[in-house]
N, C-alpha and C positions, 0 to 999 in steps of 0.2 A: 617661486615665492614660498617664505614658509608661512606655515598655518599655526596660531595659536590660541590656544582659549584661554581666560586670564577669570577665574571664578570667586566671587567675595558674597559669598551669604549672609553673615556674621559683620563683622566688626573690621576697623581698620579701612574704614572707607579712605583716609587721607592717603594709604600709600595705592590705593585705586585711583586714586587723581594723579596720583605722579605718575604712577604706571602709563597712565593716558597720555599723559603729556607730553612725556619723554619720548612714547613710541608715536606720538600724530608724523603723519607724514616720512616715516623711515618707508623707502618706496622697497624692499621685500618683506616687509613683514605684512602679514593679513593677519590683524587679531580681533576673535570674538570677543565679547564682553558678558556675563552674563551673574546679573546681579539681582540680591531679593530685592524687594518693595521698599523697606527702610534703608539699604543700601544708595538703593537708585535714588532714591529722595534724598537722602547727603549730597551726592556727588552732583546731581541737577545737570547730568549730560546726555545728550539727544543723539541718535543715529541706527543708521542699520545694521549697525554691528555689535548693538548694546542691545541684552535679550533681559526681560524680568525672569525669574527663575527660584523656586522656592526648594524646598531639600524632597518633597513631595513630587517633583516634576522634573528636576533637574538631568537625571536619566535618561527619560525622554523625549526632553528636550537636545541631549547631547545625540540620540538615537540616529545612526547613517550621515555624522557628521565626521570628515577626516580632518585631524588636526598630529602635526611632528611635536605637541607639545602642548600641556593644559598645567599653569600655575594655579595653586590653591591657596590665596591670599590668607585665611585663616580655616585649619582646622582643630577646632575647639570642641566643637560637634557635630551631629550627622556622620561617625563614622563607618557606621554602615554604606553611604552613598556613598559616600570619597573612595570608600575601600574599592566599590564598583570599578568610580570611576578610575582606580591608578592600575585594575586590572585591565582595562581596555586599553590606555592611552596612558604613552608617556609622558609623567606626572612629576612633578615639582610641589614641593610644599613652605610656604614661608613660616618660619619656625619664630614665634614667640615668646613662649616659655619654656629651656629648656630643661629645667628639672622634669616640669610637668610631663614631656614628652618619651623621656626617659623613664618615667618612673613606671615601676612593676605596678602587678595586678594585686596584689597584696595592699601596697599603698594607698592604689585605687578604692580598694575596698573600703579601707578605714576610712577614706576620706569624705565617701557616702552620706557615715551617719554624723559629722562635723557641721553640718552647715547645710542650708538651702537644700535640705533631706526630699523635700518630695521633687525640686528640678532635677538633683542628681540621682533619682531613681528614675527620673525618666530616660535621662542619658544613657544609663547603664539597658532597662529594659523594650525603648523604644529608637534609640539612637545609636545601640552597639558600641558601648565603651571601653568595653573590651576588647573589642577589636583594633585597638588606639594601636597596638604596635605593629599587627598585621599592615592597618594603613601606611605607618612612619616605614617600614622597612617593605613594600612597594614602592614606594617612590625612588627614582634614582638617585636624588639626594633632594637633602635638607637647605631653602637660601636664609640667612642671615643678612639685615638689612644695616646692623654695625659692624663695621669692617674690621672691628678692633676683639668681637666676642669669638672667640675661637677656642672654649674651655679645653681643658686635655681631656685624653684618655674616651672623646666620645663617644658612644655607639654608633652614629649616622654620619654620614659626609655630609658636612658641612659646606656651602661655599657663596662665598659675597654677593647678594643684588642691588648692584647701584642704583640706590630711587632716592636720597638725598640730596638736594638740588638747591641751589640758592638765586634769585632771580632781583634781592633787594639790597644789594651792596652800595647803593649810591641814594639811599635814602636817608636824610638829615633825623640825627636823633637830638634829642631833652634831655642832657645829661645830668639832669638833676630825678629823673625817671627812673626809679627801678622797677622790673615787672618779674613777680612769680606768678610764671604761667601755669593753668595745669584747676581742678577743681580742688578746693579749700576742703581738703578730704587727710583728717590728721593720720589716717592708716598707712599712704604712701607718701605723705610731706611731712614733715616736720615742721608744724606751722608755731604751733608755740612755742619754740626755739625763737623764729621769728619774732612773732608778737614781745619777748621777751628783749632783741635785740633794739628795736627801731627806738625803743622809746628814751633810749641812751643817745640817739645819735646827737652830734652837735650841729650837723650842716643844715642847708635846705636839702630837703628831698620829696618828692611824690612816689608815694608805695602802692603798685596797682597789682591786688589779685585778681589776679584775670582765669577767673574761672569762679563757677557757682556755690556759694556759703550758706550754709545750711547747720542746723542742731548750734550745737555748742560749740563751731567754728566761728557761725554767725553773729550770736550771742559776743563773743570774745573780740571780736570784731567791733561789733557795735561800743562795747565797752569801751575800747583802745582808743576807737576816733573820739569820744569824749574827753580820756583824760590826755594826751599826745601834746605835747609844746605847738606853740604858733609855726613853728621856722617846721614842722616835720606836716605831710598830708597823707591820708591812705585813702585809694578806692577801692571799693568792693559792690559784687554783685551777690544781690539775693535771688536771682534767677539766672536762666540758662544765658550765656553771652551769646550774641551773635558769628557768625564769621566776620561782617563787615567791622565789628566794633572788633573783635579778636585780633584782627590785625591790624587797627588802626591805632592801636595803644601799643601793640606791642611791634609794632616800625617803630614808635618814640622813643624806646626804651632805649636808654645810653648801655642798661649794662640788666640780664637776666638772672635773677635769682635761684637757684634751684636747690632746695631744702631736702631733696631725696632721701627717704630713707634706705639705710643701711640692707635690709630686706622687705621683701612683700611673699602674698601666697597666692597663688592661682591655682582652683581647688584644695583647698587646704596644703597644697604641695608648695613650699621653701623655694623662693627664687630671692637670689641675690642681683640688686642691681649693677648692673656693668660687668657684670660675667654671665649670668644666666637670663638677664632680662634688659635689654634695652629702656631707658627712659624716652617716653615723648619728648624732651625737654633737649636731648641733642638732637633731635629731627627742627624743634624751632629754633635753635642756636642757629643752625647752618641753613634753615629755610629766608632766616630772617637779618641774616649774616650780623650777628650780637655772640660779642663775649658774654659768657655763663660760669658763674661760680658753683661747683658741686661741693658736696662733700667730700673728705678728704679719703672715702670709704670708695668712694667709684669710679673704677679701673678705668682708663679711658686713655688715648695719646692723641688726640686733637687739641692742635696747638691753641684753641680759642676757647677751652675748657680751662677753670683755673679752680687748685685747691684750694677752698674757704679757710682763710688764715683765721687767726684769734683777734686782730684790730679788723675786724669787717669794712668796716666804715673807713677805715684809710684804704683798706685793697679797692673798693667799689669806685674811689674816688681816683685812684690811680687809671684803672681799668675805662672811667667811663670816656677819657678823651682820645685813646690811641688808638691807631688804624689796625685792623686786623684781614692775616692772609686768607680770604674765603673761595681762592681761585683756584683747588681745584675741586669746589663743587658749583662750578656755572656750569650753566644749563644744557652749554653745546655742549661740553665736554664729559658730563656726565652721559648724556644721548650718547653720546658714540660709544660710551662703555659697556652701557645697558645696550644697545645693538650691536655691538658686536659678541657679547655671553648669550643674548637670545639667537643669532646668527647660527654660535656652534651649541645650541641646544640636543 
């Protein structure tokens, strides 16, 4: 039987849930779990193989334990421990942004005094930041959880981990529903694009942001559903959504909107979406099996991705009634992919 440890301190609880789910009951795999405090309260799963585990203990927690394999769901920070850990144990790291992982020390430096100046001086003098590439190049390689990002010329091996999985292909949608998922946050969406487009449309529609509105997202918000024609409706949340409301709007959706911008920064460090940075927004396309309109900016070849034309409102109305291929990310079939690459780990 092999042995693995699957570690999420940070962030990206959701691909901790697939990770679980995919692997439940694959009968050789034996995998630990071992998750911080905020983590474990995301994900709200119970067992003896699920350990709490903070960057202060994780060590000795892992201390006279034999595993052919420890993924590191995100390494953002605590490079110092990671670094530990991918000297003892053959180590895995799921790569999120890859400028940032690539980028020099120099980079790094500048990017200190840019922003959130006293979190990134802790990084740097209590978390070993520098040691970001020591850790990247331990590991045997780097997974990638879009199978389509494979920039050239990389530094690290790169190679695909199947954790996107669709389980809601026969669920009835409201195709009069469009949902831009994701927090009402103008940095990574293009929401005033948005706000600027719906109030032209001619049809019925229901417009649900489904994620939390805040400052002058809010405000803009509030405005629009005042002045908006009868035949058009918007939802919006001023506070955090639930999971259960999360996915219960956005099963209705006939068709997802995704206003991505062209670039974001993680640590002041340039990441281009759909080369260098996955969007959450193909993880709910193919969670939720719903065609998504991107921008025309974001590389992508999933046939249920579609480039945002200039008549909006006729592409959405095309799009919200046809059947789309989501078969090959059902559940069994992803399992057997994700166990057979942890198999020959």
């Amino acid at each position: 039987m092999k042995k693995i440890a699957y570690i999420e301190l940070d962030t990206h609880a959701e691909l901790a849930v697939n990770f679980i789910e995919l692997t439940r009951d694959i009968n050789f795999l034996h995998i630990d779990y071992f998750f911080s405090r905020k983590v474990s309260d995301r994900i709200n799963e119970g067992g003896n193989n699920i350990y709490i585990a903070e960057a202060s203990d994780l060590l000795k927690k892992l201390e006279g334990r034999r595993y052919d394999a420890i993924i590191i769901g995100t390494a953002h920070r605590y490079f110092n421990v990671f670094e530990e850990v991918a000297r003892n144990y053959t180590t895995f790291i799921i790569a999120h942004n890859l400028n940032f992982i690539k980028a020099s020390k120099t980079d790094l430096f500048r990017s200190i005094f840019k922003k959130d100046m006293a979190y990134r001086l802790k990084l740097w003098f209590k978390e070993g930041l520098f040691r970001k590439d020591r850790l990247y190049s331990l590991a045997k390689f780097l997974f990638v959880v879009d199978e389509n990002m494979y920039p050239p010329h990389y530094p690290y091996r790169l190679e695909w981990l199947p954790l996107l999985y669709t389980k809601y292909s026969s669920v009835k949608a409201d195709p009069e529903r469009v949902v831009i998922a994701g927090t009402v946050d103008q940095h990574r969406r293009n929401y005033r694009r948005i706000f600027n487009k719906i109030k032209y449309f001619k049809g019925n529609f229901i417009f649900t942001f489904l994620g939390r509105a805040q400052g002058k997202e809010l405000h803009a918000l509030q405005d629009l559903s005042q002045s908006l024609p009868k035949h058009i409706e918007i939802e919006y949340y001023d506070t955090r959504v639930s999971r259960q409301e999360f996915e219960q709007k956005i099963q209705q959706a006939g068709v997802l909107w995704c206003p991505i911008q062209k670039g974001t920064s993680f640590f002041s460090i340039a990441e281009i979406y759909g080369k260098t940075k996955m969007s959450g927004n193909i993880g709910d396309a193919i969670k939720y099996a719903k065609p998504a309109i991107f921008p025309s900016s974001y590389l992508t070849d999933y046939s249920f991705i579609f480039k945002e034309r200039r008549d909006i409102e006729k592409q959405i109305s095309d799009l919200k009634n046809k059947i789309y291929d989501f078969d090959s990310f059902k559940k069994e079939l992803v399992k057997r992919k994700l166990g057979e690459l942890l198999r020959n780990l």
